[in-house]
C-alpha positions in Angstrom: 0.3 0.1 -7.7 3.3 -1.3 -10.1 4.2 -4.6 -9.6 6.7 -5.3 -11.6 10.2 -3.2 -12.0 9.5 -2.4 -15.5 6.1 -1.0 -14.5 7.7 1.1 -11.2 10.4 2.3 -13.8 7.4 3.5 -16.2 5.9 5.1 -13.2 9.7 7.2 -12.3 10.1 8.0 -15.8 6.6 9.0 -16.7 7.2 11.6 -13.2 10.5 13.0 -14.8 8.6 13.4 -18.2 5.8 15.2 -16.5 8.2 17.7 -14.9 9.7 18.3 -18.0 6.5 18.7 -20.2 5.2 21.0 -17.7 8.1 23.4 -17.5 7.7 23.7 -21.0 3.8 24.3 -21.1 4.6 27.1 -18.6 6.8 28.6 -20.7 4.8 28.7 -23.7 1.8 30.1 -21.7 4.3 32.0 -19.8 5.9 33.9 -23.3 2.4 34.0 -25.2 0.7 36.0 -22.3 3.9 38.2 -22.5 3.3 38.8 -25.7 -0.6 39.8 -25.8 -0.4 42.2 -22.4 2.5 44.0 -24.9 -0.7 43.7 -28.0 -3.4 44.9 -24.9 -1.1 48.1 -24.3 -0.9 49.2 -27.7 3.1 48.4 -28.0 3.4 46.6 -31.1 6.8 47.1 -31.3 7.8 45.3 -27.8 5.5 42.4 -28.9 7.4 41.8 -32.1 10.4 41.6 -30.2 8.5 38.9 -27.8 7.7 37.1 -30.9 11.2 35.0 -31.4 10.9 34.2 -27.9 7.0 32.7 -28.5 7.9 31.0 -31.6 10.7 29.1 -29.8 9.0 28.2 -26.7 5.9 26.9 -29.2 8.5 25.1 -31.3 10.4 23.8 -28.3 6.9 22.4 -26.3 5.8 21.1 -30.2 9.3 18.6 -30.2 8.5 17.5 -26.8 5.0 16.6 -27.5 3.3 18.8 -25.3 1.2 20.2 -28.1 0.3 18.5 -31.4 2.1 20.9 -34.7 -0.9 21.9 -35.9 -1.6 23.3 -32.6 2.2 24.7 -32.7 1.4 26.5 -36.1 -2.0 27.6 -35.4 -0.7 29.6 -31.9 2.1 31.5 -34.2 0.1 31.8 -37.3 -2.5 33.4 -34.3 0.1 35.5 -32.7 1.7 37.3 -35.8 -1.6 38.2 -37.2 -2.3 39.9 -34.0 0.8 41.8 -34.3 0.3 42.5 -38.0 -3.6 43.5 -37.2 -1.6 45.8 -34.1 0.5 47.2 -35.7 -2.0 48.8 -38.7 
């Protein structure tokens, strides 16, 4: 247990953070599984209009530090060549 009141403040901020970090990991995996059930029933054309909504929910979790940018570019770099490989 904290001690000092620097240390219980780390411990109330790092609790706000984690709510925070974790609405926004929900919404990325939230909008990305959107996305693939559109791929998985053959509706390319809904999934590209799910794909503004991905990238910004990627970009938005990559500013927060939820997930690294590499990560962030690898998930859309993944997600419009499944569209692009739907779509054909």
């Amino acid at each position: 247990m904290a001690i000092t009141s620097s240390a219980k403040k780390a411990i109330r901020s790092a609790a706000r953070k984690y709510v925070f970090n974790l609405r926004r990991k929900d919404a990325l995996r939230d909008t990305t599984k959107e996305l693939m059930k559109k791929l998985a029933a053959k509706d390319a054309a809904g999934a590209e209009k799910l794909l503004p909504m991905a990238y910004k929910a990627i970009d938005k979790a990559m500013k927060r530090g939820v997930i690294k940018g590499n990560t962030a570019n690898r998930k859309k770099s993944r997600l419009a060549a499944a569209i692009m490989r739907a779509k054909a």
